[in-house]
MMTF fields as JSON, N, C-alpha, C and O atoms, coordinates in Angstrom:
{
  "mmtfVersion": "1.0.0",
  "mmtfProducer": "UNKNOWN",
  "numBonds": 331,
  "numAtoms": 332,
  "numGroups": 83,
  "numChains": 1,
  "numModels": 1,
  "chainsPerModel": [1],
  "groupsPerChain": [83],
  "chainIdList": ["A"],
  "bondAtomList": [4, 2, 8, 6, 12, 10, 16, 14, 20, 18, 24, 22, 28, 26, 32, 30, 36, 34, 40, 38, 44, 42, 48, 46, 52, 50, 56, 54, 60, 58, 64, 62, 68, 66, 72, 70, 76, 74, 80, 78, 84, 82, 88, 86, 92, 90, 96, 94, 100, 98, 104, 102, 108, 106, 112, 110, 116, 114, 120, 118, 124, 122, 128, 126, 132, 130, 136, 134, 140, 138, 144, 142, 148, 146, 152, 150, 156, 154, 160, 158, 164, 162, 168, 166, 172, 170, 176, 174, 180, 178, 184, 182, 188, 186, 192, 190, 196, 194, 200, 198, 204, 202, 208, 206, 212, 210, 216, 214, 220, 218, 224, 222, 228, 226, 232, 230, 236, 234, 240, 238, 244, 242, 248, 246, 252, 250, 256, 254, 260, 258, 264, 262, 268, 266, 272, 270, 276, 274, 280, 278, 284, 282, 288, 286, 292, 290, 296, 294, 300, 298, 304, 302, 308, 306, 312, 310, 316, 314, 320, 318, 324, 322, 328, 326],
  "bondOrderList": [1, 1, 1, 1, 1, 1, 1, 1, 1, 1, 1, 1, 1, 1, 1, 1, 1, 1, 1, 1, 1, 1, 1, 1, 1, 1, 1, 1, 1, 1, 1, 1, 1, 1, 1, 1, 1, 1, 1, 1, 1, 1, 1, 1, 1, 1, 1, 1, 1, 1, 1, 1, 1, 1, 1, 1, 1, 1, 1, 1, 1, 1, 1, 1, 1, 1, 1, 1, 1, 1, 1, 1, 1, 1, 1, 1, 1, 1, 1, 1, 1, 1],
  "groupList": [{"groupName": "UNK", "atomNameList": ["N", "CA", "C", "O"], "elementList": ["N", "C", "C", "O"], "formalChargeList": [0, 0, 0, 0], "bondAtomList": [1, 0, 2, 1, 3, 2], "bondOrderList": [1, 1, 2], "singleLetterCode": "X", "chemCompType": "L-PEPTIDE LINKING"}],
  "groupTypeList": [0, 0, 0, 0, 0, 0, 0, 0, 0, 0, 0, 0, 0, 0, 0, 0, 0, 0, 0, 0, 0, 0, 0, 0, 0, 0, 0, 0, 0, 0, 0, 0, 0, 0, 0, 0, 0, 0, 0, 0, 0, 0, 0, 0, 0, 0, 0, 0, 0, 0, 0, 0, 0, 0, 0, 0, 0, 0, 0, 0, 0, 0, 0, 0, 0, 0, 0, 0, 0, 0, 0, 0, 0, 0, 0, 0, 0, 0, 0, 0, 0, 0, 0],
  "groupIdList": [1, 2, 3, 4, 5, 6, 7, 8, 9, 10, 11, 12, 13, 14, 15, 16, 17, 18, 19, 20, 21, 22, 23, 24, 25, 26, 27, 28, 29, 30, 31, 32, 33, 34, 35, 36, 37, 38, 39, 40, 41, 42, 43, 44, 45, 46, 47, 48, 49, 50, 51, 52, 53, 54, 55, 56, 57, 58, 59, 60, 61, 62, 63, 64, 65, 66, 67, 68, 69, 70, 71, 72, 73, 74, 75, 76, 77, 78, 79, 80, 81, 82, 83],
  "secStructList": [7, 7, 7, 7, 7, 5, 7, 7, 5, 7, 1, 6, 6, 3, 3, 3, 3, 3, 7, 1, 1, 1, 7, 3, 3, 3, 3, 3, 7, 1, 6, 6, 7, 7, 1, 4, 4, 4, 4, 4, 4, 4, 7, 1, 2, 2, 2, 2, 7, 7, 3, 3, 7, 6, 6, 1, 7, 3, 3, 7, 1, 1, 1, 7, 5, 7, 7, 2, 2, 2, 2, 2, 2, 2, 1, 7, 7, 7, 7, 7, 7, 7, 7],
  "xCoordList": [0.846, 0.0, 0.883, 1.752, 0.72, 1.159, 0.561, -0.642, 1.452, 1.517, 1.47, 2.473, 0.711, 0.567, 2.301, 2.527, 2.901, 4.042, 3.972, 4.662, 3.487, 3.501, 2.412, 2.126, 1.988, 0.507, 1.334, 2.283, 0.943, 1.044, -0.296, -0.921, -0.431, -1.993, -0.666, 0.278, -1.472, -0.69, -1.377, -0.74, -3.152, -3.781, -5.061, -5.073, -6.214, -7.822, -8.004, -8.371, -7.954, -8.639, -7.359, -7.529, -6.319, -4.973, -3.69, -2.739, -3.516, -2.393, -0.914, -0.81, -0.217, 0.998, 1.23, 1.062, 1.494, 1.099, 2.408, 2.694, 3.037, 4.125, 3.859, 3.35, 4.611, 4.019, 5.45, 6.412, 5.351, 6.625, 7.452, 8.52, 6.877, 7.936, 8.948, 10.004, 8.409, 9.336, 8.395, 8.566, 7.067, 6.216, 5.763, 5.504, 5.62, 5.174, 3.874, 3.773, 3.052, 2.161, 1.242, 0.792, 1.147, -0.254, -1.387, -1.614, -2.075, -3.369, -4.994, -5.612, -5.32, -6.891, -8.04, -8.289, -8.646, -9.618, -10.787, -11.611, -10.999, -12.024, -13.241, -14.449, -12.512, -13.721, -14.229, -15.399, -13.665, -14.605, -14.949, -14.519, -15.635, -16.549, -17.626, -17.368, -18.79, -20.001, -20.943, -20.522, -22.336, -22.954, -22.772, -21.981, -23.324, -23.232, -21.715, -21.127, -21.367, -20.418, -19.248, -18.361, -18.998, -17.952, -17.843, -16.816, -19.03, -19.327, -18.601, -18.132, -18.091, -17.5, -16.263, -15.83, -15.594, -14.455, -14.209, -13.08, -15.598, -15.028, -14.798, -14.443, -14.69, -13.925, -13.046, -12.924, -12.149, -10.575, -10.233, -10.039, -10.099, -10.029, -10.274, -9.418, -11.736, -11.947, -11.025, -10.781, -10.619, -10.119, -8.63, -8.033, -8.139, -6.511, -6.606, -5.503, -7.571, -7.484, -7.495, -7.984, -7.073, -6.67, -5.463, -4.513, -5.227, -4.281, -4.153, -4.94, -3.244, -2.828, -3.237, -3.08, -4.204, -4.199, -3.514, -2.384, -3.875, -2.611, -2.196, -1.078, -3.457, -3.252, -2.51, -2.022, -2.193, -1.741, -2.381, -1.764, -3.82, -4.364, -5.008, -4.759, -5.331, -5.758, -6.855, -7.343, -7.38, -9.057, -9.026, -7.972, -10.211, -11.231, -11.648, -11.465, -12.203, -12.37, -13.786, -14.101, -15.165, -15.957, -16.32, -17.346, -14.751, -14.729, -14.664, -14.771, -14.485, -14.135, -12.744, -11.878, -12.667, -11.083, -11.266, -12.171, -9.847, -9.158, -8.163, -7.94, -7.732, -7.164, -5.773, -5.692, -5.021, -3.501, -3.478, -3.723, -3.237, -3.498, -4.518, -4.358, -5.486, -6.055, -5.328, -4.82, -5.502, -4.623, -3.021, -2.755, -2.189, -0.732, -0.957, -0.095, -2.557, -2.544, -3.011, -2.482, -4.476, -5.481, -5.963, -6.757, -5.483, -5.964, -4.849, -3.75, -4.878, -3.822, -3.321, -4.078, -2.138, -1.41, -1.763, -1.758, -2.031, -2.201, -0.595, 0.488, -0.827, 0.393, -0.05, -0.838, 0.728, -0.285, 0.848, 2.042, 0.305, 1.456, 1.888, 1.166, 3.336, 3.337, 4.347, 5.189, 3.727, 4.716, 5.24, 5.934],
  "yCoordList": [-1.188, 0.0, 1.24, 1.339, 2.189, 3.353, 4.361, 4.264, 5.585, 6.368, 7.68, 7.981, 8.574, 9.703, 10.731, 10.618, 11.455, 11.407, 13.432, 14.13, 13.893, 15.608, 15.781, 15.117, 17.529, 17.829, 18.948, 19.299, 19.638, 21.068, 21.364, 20.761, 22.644, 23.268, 24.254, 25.039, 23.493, 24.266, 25.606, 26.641, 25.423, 26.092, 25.486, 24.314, 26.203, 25.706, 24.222, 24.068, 23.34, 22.665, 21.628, 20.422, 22.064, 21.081, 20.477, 21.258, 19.562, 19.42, 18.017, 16.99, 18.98, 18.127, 16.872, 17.004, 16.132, 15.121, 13.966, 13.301, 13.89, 12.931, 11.953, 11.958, 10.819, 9.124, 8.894, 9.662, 7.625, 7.173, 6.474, 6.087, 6.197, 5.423, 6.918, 6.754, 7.778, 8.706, 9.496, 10.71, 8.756, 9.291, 10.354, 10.539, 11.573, 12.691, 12.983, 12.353, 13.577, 13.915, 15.135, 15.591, 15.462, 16.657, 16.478, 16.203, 16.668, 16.17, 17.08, 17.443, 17.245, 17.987, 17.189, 16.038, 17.748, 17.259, 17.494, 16.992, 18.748, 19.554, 18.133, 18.099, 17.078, 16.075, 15.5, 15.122, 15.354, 14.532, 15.454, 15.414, 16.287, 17.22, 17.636, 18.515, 17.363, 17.231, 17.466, 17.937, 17.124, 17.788, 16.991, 16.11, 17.386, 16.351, 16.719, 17.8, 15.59, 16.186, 16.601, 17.121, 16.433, 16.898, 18.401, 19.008, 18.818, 20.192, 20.865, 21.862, 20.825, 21.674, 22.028, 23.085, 21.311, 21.816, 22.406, 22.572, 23.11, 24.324, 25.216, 26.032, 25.844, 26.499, 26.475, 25.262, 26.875, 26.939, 26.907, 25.784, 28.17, 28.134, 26.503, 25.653, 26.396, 24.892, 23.364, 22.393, 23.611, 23.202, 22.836, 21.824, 24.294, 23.897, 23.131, 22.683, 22.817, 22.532, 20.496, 19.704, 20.165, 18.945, 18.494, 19.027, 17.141, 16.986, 15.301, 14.825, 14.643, 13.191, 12.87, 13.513, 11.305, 10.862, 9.931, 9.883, 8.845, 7.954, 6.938, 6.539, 6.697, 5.532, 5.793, 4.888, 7.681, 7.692, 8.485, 9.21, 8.408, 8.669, 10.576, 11.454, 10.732, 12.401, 12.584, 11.554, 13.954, 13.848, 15.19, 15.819, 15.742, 17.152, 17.002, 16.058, 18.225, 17.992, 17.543, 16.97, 17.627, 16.901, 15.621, 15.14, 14.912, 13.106, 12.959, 11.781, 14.011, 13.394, 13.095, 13.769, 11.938, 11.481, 10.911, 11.015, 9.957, 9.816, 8.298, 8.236, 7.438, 6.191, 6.556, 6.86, 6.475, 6.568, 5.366, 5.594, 4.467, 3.495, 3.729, 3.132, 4.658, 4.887, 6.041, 5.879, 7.466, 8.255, 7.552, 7.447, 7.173, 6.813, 5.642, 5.596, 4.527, 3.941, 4.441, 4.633, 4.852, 5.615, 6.612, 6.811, 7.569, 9.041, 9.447, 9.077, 10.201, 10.617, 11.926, 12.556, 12.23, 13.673, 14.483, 13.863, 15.488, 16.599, 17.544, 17.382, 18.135, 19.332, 20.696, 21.246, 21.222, 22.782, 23.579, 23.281, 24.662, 25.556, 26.636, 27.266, 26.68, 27.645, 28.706, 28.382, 30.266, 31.511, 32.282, 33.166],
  "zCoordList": [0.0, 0.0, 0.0, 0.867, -0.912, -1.08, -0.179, 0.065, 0.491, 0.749, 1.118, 1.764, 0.966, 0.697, 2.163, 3.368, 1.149, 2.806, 2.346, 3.09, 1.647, 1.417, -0.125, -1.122, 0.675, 0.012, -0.353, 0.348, -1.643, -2.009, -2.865, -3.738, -2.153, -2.744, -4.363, -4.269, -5.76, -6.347, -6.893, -7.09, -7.176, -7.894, -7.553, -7.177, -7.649, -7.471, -7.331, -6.166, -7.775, -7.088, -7.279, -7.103, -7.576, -7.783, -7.013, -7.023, -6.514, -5.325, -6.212, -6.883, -5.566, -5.833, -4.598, -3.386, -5.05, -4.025, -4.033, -5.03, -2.882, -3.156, -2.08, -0.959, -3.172, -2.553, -1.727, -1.762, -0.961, -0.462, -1.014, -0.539, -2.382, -2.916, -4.012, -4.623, -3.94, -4.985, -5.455, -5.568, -5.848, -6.859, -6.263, -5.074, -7.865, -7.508, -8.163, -9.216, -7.949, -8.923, -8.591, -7.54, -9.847, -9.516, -10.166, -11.344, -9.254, -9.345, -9.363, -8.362, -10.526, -10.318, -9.667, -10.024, -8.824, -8.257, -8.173, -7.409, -9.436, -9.602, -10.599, -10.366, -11.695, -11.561, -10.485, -10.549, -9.572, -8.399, -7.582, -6.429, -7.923, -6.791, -7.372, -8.194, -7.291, -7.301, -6.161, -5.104, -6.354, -5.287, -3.234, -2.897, -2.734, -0.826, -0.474, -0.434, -0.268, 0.712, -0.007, 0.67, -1.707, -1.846, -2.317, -2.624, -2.303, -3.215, -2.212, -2.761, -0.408, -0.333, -0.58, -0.121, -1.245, -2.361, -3.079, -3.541, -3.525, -4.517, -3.768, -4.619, -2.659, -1.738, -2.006, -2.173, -2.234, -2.345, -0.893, -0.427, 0.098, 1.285, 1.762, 2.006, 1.801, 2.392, 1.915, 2.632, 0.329, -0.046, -0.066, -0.435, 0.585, 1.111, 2.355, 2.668, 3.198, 4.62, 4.17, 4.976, 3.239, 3.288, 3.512, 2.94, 4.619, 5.474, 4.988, 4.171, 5.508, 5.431, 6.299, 7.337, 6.232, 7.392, 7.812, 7.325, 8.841, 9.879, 8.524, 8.198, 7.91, 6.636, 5.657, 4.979, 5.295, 4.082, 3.201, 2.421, 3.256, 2.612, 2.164, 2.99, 1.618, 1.667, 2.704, 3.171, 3.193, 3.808, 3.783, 3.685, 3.874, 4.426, 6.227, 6.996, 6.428, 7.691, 7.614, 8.657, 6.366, 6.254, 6.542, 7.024, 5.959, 6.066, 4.543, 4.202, 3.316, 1.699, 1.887, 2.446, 1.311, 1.359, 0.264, -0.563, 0.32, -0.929, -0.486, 0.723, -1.105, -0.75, -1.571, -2.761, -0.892, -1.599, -2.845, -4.029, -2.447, -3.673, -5.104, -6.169, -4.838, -5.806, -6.819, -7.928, -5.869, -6.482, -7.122, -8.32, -6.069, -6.756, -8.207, -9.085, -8.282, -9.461, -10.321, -11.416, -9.862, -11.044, -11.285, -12.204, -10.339, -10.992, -11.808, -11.395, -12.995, -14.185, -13.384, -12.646, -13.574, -13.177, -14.207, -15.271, -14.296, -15.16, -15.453, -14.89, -16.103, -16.324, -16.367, -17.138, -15.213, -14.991, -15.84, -15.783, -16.66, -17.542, -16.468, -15.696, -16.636, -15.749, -16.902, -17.74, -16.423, -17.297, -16.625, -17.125]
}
């Protein structure tokens, strides 16, 4: 089971996210937020207040989380442009 070991808020709804084995990634999260409990993510504010938990894994102070194993296999990294 993979890791979650550091969060960076890079942009709206986007976090750089590094695993324990090396892996880095950045990640949009603006598809999985929809209406109940994840809509409060379009907050930005609310949205930086995501922390690691004991497992590894991402969370809100709601209870939306996230399984390290999923993100580090199957969510795709994006490429943010930067100028």
């Amino acid at each position: 089971m993979w890791k979650v070991i550091s969060i960076i808020h890079m942009a709206n709804q986007v976090l750089s996210i590094k695993f324990d084995d090396g892996t880095k990634k950045e990640i949009d999260f603006a598809p999985f937020i929809g209406n109940g409990i994840s809509a409060a993510l379009r907050d930005e504010e609310f949205f930086r207040q995501v922390q690691i938990d004991c497992g590894g894994g991402i969370y809100w102070p709601n209870g939306f989380d996230f399984c390290p194993n999923y993100l580090h296999d199957e969510v795709p990294a994006v490429s943010l442009s930067r100028t």
